[in-house]
PDB file of N, CA, C and O in Angstrom, chain B, residues numbered from 101:
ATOM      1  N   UNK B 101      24.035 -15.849 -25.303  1.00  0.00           N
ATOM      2  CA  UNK B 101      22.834 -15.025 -25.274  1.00  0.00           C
ATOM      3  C   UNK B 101      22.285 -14.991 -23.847  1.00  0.00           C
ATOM      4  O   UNK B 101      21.861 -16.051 -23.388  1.00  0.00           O
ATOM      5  N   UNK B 102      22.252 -14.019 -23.190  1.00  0.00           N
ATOM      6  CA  UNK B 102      21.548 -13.607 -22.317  1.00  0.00           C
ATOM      7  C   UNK B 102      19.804 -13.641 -22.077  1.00  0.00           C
ATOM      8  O   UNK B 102      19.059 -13.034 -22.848  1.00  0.00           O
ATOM      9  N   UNK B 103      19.496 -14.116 -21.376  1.00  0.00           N
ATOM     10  CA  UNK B 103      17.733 -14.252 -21.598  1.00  0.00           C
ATOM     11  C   UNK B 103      17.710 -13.414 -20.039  1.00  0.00           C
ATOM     12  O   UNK B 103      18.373 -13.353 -19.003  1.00  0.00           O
ATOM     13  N   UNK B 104      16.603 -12.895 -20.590  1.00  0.00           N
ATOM     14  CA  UNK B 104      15.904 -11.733 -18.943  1.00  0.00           C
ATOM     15  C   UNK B 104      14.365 -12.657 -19.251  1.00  0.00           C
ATOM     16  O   UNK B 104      14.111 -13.232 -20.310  1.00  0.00           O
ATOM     17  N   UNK B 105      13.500 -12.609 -18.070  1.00  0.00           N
ATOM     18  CA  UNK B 105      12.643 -12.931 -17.762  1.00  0.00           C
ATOM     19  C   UNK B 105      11.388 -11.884 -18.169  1.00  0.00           C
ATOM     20  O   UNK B 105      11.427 -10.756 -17.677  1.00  0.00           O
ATOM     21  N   UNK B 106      10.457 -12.185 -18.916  1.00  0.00           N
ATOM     22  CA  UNK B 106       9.315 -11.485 -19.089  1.00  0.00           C
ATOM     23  C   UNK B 106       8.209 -11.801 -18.131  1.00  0.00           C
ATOM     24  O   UNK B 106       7.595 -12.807 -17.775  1.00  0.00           O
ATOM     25  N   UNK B 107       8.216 -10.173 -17.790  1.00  0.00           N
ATOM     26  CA  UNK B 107       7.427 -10.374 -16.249  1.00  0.00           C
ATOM     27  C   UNK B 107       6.162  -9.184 -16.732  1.00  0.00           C
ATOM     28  O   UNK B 107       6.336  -8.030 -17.122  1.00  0.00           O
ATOM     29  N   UNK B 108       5.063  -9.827 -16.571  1.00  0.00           N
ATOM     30  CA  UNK B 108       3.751  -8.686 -16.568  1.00  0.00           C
ATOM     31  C   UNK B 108       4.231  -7.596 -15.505  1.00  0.00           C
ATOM     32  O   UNK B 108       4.849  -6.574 -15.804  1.00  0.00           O
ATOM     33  N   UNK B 109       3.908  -7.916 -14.414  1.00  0.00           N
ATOM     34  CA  UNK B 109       4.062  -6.839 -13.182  1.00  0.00           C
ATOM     35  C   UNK B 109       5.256  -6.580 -12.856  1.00  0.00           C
ATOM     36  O   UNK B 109       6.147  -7.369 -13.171  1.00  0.00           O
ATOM     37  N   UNK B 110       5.618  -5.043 -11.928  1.00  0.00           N
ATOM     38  CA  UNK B 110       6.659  -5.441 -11.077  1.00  0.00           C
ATOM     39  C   UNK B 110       6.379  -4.115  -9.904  1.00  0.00           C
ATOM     40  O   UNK B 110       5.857  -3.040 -10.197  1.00  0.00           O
ATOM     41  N   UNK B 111       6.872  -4.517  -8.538  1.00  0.00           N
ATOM     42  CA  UNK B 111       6.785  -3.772  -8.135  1.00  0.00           C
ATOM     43  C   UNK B 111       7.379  -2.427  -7.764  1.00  0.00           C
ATOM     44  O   UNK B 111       8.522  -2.109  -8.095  1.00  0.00           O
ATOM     45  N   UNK B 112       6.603  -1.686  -7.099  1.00  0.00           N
ATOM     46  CA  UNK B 112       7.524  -0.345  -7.038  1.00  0.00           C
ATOM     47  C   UNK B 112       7.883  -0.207  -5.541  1.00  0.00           C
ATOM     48  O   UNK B 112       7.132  -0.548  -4.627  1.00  0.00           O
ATOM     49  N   UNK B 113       9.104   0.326  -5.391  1.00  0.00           N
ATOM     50  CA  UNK B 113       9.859   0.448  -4.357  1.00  0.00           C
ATOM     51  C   UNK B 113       9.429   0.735  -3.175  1.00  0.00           C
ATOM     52  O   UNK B 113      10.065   0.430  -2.167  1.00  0.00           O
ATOM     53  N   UNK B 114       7.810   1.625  -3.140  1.00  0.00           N
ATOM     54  CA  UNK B 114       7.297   1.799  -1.638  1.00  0.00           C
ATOM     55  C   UNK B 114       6.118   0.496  -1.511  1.00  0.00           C
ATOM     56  O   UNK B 114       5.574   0.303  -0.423  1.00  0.00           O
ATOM     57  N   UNK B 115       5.858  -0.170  -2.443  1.00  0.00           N
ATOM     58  CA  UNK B 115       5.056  -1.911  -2.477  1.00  0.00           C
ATOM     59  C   UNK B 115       6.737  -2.877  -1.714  1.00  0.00           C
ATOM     60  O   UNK B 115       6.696  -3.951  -1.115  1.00  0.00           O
ATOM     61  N   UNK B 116       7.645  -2.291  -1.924  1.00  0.00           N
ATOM     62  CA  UNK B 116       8.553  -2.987  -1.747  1.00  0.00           C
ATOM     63  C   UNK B 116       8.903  -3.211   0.047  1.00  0.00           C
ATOM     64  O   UNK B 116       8.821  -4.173   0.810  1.00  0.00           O
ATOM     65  N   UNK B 117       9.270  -1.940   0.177  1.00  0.00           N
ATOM     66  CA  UNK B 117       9.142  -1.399   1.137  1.00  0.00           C
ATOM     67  C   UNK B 117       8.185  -1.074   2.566  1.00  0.00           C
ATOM     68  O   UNK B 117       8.490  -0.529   3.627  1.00  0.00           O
ATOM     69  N   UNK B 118       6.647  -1.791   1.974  1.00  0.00           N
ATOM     70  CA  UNK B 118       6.122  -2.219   2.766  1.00  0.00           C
ATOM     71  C   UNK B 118       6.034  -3.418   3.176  1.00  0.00           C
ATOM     72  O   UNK B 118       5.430  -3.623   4.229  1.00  0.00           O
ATOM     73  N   UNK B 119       6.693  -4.655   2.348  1.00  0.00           N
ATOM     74  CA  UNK B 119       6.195  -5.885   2.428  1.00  0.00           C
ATOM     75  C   UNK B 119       7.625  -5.946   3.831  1.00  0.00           C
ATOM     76  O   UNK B 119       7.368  -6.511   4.894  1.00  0.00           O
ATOM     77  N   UNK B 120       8.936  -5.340   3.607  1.00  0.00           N
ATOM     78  CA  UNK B 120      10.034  -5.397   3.889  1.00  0.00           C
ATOM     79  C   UNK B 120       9.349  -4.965   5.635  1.00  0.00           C
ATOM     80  O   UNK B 120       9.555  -5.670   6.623  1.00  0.00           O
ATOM     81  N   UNK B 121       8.689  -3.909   5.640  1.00  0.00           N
ATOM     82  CA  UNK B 121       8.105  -3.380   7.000  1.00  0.00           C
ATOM     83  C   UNK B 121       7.393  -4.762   7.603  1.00  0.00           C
ATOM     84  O   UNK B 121       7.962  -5.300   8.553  1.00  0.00           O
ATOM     85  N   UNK B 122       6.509  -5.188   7.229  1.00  0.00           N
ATOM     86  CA  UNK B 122       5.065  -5.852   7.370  1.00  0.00           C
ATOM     87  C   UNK B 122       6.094  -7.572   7.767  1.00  0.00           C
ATOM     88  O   UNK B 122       5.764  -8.387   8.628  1.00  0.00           O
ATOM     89  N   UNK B 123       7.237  -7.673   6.899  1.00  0.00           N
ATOM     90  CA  UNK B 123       7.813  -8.896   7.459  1.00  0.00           C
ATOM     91  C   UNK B 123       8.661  -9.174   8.614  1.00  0.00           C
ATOM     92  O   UNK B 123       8.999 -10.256   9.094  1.00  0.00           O
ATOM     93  N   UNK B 124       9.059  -7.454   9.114  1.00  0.00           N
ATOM     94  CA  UNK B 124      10.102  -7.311  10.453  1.00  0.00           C
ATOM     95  C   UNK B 124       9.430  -7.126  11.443  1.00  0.00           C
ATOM     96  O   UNK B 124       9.905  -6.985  12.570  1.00  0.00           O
ATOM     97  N   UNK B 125       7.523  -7.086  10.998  1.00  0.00           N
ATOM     98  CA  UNK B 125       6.788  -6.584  12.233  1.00  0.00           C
ATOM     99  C   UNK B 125       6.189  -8.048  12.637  1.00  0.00           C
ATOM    100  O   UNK B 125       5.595  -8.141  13.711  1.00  0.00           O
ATOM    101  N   UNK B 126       6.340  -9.239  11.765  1.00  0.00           N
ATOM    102  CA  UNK B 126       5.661 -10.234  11.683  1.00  0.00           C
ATOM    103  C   UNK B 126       6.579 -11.621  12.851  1.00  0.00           C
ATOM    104  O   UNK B 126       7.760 -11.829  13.128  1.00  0.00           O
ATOM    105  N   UNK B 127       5.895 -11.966  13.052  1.00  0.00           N
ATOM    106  CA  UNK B 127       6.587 -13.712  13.349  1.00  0.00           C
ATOM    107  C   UNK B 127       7.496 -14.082  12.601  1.00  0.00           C
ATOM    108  O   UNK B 127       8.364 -14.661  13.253  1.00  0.00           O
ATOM    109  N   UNK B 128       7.787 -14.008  11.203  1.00  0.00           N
ATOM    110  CA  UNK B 128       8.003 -15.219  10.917  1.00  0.00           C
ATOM    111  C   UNK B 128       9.254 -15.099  10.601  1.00  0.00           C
ATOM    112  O   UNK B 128       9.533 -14.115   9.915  1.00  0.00           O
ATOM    113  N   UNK B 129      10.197 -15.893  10.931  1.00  0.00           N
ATOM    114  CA  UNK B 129      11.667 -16.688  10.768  1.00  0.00           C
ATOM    115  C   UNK B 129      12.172 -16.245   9.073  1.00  0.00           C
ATOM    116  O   UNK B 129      12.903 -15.306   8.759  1.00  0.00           O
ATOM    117  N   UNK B 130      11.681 -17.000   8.390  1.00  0.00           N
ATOM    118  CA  UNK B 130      11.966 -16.776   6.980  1.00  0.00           C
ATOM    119  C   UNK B 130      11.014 -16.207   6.066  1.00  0.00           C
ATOM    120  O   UNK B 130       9.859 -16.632   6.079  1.00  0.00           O
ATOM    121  N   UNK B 131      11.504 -14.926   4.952  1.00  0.00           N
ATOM    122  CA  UNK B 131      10.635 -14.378   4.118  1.00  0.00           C
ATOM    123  C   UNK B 131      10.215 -14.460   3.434  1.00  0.00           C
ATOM    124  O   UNK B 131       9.465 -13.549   3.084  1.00  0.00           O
ATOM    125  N   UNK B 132      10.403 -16.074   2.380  1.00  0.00           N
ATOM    126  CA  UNK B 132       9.790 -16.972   1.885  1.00  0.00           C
ATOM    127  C   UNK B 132       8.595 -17.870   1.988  1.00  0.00           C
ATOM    128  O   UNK B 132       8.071 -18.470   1.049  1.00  0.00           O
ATOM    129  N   UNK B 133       8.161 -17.891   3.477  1.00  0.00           N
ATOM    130  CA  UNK B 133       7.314 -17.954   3.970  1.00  0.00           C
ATOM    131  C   UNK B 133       6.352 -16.949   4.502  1.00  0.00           C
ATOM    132  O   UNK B 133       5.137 -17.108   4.376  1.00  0.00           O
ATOM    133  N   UNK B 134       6.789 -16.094   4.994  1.00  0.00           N
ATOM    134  CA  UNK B 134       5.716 -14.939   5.039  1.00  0.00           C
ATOM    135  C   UNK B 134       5.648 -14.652   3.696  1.00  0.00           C
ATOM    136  O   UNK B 134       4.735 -13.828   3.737  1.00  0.00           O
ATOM    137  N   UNK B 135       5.941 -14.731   2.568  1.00  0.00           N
ATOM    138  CA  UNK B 135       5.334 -14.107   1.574  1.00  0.00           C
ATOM    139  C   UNK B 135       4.572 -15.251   0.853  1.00  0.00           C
ATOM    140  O   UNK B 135       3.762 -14.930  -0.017  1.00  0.00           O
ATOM    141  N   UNK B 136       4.735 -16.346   1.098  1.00  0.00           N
ATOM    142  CA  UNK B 136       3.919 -17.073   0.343  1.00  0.00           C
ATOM    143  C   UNK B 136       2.502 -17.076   0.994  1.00  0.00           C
ATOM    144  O   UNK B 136       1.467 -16.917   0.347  1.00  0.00           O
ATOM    145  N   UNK B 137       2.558 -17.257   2.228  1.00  0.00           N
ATOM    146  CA  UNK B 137       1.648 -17.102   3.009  1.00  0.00           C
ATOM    147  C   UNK B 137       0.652 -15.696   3.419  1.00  0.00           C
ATOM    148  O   UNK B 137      -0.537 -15.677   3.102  1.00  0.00           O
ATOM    149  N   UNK B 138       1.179 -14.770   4.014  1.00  0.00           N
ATOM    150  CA  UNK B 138       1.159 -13.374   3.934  1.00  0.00           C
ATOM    151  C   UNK B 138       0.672 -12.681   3.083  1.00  0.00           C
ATOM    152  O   UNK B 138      -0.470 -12.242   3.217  1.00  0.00           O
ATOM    153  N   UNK B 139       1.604 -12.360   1.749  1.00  0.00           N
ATOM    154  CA  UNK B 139       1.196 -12.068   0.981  1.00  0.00           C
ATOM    155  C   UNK B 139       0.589 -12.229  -0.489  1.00  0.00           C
ATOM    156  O   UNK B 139       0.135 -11.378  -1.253  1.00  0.00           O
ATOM    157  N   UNK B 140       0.757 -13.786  -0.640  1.00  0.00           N
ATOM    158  CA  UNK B 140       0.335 -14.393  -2.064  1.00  0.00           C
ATOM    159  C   UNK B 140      -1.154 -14.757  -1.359  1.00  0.00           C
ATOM    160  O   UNK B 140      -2.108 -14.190  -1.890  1.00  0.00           O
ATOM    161  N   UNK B 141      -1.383 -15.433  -0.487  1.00  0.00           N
ATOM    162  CA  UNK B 141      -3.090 -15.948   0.090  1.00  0.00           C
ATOM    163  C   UNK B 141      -3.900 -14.970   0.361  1.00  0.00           C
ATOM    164  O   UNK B 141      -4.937 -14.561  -0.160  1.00  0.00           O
ATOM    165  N   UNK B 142      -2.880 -14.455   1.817  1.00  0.00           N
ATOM    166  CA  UNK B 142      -4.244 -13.869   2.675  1.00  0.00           C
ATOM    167  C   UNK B 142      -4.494 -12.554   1.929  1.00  0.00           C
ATOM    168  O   UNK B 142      -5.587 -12.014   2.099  1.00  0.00           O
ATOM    169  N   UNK B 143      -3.481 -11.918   1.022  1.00  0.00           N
ATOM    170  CA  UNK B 143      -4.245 -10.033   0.739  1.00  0.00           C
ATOM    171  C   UNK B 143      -4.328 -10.612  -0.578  1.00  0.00           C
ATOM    172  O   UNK B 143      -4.263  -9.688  -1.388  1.00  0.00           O
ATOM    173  N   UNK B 144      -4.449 -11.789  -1.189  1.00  0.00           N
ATOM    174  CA  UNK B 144      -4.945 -12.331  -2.716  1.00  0.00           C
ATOM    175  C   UNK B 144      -4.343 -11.280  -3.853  1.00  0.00           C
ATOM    176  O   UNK B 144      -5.017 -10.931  -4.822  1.00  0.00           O
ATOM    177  N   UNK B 145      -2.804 -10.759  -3.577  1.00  0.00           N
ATOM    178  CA  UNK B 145      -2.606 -10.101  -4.327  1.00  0.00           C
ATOM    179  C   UNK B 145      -1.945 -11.215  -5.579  1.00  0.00           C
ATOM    180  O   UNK B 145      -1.061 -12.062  -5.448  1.00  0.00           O
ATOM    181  N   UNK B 146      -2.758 -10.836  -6.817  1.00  0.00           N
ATOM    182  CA  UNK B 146      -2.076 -11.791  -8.098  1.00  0.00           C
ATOM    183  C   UNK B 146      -1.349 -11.333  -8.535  1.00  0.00           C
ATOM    184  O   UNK B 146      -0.401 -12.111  -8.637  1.00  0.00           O
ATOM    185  N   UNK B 147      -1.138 -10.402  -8.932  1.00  0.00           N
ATOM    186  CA  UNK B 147      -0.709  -9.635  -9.696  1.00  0.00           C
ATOM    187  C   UNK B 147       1.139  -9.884  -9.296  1.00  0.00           C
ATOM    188  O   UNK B 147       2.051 -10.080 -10.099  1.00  0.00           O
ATOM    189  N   UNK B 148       1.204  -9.789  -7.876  1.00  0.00           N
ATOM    190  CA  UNK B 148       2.985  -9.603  -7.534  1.00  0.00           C
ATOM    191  C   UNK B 148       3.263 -10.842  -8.182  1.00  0.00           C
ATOM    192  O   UNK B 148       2.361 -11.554  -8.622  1.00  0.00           O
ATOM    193  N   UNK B 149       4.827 -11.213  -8.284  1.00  0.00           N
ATOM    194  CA  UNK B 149       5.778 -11.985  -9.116  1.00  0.00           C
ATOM    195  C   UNK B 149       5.815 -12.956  -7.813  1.00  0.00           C
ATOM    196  O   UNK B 149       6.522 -13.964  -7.814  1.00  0.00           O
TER     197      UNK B 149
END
């Protein structure tokens, strides 16, 4: 049996597509870190996965 993940949100391809912009314009080394940082704190978005 196959299990998929039940996810409230997800994003759409130009949310995608900006984070992808916003991380090549940024400092940081790895995108695991700019997004934890970046984008889970500082723009308090909850909602992303």
């Amino acid at each position: 049996m196959v299990r998929k993940r039940n996810r409230k949100f997800q994003l759409s391809l130009s949310e995608v597509a900006t984070i992808a912009v916003y991380f090549h314009l940024s400092h940081y080394r790895e995108f695991k870190n700019f997004y934890l940082i970046e984008i889970k704190k500082n723009m308090k978005i909850n909602e992303c996965p």
